[in-house]
N, C-alpha and C positions, 0 to 999 in steps of 0.2 A: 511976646513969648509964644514959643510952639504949644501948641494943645497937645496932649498927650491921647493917644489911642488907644484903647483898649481892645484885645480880641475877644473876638465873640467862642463862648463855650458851644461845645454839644456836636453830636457826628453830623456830619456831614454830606451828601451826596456825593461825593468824588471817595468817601471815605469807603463808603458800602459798596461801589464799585470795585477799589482791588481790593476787597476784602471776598467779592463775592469769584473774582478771577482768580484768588489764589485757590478759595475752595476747588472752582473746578477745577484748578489744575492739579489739584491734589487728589481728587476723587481719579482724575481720569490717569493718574499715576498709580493707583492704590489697585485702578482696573485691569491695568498691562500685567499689571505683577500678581495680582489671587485668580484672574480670571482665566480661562482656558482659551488657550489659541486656535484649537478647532474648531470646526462644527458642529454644531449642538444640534439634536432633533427630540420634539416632543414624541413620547410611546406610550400609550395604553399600556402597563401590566400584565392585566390581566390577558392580553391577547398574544402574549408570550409562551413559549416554551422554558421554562429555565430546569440547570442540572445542577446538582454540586456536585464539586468531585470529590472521590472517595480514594484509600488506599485498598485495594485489593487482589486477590489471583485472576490475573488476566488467562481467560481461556482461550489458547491460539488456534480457533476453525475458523471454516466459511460454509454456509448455509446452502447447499445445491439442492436442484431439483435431479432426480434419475430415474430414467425408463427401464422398466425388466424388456430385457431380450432373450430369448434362447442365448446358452455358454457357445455356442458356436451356429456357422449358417453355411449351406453350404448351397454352392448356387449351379444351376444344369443349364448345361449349354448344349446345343441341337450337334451331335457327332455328326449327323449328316441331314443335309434339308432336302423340304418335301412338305408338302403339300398336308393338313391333320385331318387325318381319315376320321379317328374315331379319339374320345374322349371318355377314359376309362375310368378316371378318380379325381373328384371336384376340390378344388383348392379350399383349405383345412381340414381337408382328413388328414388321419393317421395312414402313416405307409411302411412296410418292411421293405427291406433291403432284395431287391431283383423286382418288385412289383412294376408293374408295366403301367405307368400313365398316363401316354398317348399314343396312339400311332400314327406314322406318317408313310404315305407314296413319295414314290418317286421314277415315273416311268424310264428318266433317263438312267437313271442309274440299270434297271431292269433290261435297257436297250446293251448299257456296257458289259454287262455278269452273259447276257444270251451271245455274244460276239467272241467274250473272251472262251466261254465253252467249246461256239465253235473251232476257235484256232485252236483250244487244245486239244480237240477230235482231229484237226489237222495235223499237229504236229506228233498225238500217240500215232496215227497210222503213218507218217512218214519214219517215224521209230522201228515201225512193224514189217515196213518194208526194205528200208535199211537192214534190219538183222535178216528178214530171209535172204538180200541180195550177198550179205556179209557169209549166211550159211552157205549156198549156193557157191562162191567164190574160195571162200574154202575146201568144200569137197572137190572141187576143180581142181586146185593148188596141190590137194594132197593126192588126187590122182597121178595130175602130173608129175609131183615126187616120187609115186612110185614107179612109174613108166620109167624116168630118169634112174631111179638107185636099177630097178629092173637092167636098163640098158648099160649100167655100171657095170655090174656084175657081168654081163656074160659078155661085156667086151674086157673085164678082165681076166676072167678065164684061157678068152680066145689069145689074150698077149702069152701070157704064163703059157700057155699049149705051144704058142710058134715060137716061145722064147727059145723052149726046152728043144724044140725040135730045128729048131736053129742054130743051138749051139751043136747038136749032132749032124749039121750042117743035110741035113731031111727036104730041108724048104729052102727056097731063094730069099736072098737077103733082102726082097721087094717085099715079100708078102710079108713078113716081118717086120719092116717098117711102116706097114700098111695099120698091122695089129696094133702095134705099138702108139700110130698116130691116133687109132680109133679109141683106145683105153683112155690118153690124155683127153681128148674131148669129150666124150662119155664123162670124165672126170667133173671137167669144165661147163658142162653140161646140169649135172645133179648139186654143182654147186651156186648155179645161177638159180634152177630152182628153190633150193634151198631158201637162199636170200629173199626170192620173188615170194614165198611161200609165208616167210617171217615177214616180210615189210607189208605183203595185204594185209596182214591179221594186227600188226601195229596200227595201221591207219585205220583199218575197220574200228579197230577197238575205241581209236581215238573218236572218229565221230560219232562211233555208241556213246560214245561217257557225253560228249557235247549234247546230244540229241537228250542223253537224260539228264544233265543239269537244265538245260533250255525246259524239257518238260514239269520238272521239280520246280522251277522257275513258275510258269504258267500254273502251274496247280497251286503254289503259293498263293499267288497272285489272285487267282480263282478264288482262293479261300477266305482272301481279306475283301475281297468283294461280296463275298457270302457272309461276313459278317457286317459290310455293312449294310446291306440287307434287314441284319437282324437291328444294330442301330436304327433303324426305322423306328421299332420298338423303342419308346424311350420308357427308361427306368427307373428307379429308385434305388440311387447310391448308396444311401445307407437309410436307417429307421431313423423316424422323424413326424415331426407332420407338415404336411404339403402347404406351404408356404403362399407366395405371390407365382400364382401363374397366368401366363401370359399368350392365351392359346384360344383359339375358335374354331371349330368345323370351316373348314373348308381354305383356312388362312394358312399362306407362302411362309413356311420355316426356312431362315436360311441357315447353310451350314455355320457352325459357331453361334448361331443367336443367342440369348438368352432366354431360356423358357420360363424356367421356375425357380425355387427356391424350399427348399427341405431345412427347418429346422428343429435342432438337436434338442428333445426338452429333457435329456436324464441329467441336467443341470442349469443355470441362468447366472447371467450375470445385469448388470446396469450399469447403462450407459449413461453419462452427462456430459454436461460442455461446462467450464470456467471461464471468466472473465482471464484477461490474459495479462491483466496487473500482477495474475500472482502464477504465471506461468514459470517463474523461476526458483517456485517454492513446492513447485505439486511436482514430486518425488512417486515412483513406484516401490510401491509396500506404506504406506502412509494408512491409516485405520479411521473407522468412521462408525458411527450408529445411527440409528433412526426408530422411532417408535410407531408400531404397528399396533393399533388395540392397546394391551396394558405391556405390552411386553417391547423391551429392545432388543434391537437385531444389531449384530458387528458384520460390516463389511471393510476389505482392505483393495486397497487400487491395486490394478495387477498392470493396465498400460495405458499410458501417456499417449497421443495422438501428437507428432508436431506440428503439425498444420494448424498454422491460424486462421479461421475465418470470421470474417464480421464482428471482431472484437474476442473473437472465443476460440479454445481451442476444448479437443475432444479428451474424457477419459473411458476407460471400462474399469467398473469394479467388482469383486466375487465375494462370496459369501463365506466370512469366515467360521462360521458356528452354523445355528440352525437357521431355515427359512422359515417362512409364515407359509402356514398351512394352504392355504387359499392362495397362494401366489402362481398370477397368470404374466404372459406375455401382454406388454401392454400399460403395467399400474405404472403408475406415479409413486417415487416416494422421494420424503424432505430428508435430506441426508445431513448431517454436521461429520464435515469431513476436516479431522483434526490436522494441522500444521505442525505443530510444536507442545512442548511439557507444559501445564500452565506455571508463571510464572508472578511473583509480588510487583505488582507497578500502581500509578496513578490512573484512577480511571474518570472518562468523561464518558455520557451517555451520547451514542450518536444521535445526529438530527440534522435539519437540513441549510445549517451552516458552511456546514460541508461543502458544499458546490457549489458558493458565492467565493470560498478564501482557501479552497483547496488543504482547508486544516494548516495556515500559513498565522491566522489570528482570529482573536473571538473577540468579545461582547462580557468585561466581566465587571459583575455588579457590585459595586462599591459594600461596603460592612452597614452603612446607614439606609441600607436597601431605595435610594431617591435618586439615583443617577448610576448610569453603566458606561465604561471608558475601554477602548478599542487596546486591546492586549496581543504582540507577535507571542505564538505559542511554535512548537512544535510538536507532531504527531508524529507515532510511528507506526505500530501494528492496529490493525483492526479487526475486530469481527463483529458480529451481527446486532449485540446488544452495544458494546463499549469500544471507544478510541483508548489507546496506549499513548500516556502525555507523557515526553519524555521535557520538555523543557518552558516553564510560562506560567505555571500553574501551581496553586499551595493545594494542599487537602484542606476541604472544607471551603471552596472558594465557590461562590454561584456564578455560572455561566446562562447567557443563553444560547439556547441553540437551536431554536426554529431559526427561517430562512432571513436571509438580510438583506435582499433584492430589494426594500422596502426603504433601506437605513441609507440607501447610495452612499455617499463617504466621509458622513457624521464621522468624528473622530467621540462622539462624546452622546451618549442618550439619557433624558430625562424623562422617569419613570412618573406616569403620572395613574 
């Protein structure tokens, strides 16, 4: 007969093996599915920045700095060059309006004013000769007129005499026709004078009037050279105080240069420059303040510069109420120059998040405050203190927002 076998009780080694393979397959099931897919990085806390965000009235400015200038500048340019004689009033004084600033030579011009003199010395005595040659020629003229009307006359007479005496048949019909011929020429005669008498005094008259327009001409002419002359003198266009000038004994002005500059102080405005992100929100008439001592000052932008340079474009703003007492050409002031009304929105506090994610996503810390997970937000408006969240974000939500250059592209950070 068969013996019968018995199995042996009790686990086994093959047993504890899939026992121990299902485990893991179980754990590393359980891992795909609670664990995070990202990148994880260890952070210090405490070496953070964090903000919560808040619901409140978002104030719409931007924070500039502005320079006081003179309300206007007005800039002098050399009417005519020459050489600076003399130096009459040092740059930042006060100046009235005609004060003389600098002088200048200029011999050539002195060479042109002493030539043009002489030609009009030349051209009044050709005037003064012409009209005596013109008087002259006239008393001639009118001599001869009367010679001629003279010889009219008594060769009319002498016809009418032999006429009379001709028709009482007194005289030969020669001598009569003699009379007769001599009256017509006689005639013919005072009327060629006549004409010769009126066309000198036409022509005379005409190169009188020429000779005195030509000299009105030359005296004109004389006279803007005499004043530029005076231009030598340079002056002060209006009251002000004498600005940047740009002048030395004995240094070549040229005509047009630029000398100086005269600024307006019976008012000021300030200038600034903006970043040119918000070039298509900075409006003329837009208001602003700034605090001087205990007191705030309103100013409102009066003009926009279009030109961009180096990220920036220019504004001028005036003073819409009072100025500070003590206000020179020159200060510094921090201006908050308002945008818009404020308005209810979500607020984050800025920081320097900002310029790793362009305000695209943040860093927001879980409720169990032990780990912070990578959030797409969206930002809109800014100004100095708070971002405007318009999308990504609850009230009451902790962000961080120091920089993230640190975090490379952890999807996931572990607060330790």
């Amino acid at each position: 007969m068969d013996t019968k076998i018995e199995k042996k009780k009790g686990i086994k080694p093959k047993h504890i093996a899939i026992v121990s393979a299902i485990l893991l397959f179980l754990y590393f099931i359980g891992y795909l599915a609670f664990s995070d897919s990202g990148a994880t990085l260890n952070v210090e806390k405490d070496k953070l920045t964090i903000s919560t965000t808040i619901n409140d009235k978002f104030n719409d400015y931007i924070s500039i700095s502005g320079l006081v200038k003179p309300i206007s500048t007005v800039y002098l340019d050399a009417y005519e060059g020459g050489r600076v004689l003399e130096i009459l009033i040092e740059e930042g004084s006060m100046v009235k309006k005609g004060d003389i600033i600098l002088k200048l030579e200029n011999r050539e011009l002195y060479g042109q004013i002493l030539n043009s003199e002489t030609n009009l010395a030349i051209k009044q005595n050709d005037l003064r000769q012409t009209q005596i040659n013109f008087e002259s020629k006239r008393i001639g003229g009118q001599k001869s007129l009367l010679e001629s009307q003279y010889q009219l006359k008594k060769a009319k007479r002498k016809f009418e005499q032999y006429q009379a005496l001709y028709k009482d048949e007194l005289i030969a019909g020669e001598e009569f026709l003699q009379a007769e011929e001599g009256y017509e020429l006689a005639q013919k005669n005072h009327e060629v004078n006549k004409f010769q008498t009126k066309q000198d005094s036409l022509l005379n008259t005409t190169s009188i009037k020429e000779l005195v327009k030509d000299l009105a001409r030359m005296k004109q002419t004389l006279s803007m050279e005499y004043e530029r002359i005076e231009n030598l003198n340079v002056k002060a266009p209006i009251d002000g105080q004498l600005g940047l000038l740009d002048a030395e004994l004995g240094k070549q002005i040229g005509r047009g240069q630029s000398i100086a500059q005269i600024n307006v102080l019976t008012d000021f405005k300030i200038e600034s420059t903006v970043d040119e992100h918000y070039i298509d929100r900075i409006k003329k008439g837009l208001t602003g303040t700034f605090e001087r001592g205990d007191t705030s000052y309103g100013v409102t932008l009066k003009k926009v510069y279009p030109e961009v340079r180096e990220g920036k474009f220019k504004i001028d703003m005036v003073f819409s109420g009072d100025q500070p007492n003590n206000i020179r050409t020159g200060q510094n002031y921090y201006i908050k120059l308002q945008l818009g009304t404020p308005t209810e929105a979500l607020l984050l506090t800025r920081g320097a998040f900002f310029q790793s994610t362009g305000g695209q996503w943040v860093y927001v810390i879980d409720a169990s405050g032990s780990f912070a997970l990578k959030r797409s937000v969206k930002i809109g408006k800014q100004n100095p203190k708070h971002y405007e969240v318009l999308e990504g974000l609850e009230t009451g939500e902790q962000v961080i927002i120091s920089g993230y250059d640190a975090f490379g592209e952890s999807d996931k950070l572990i607060l330790k």
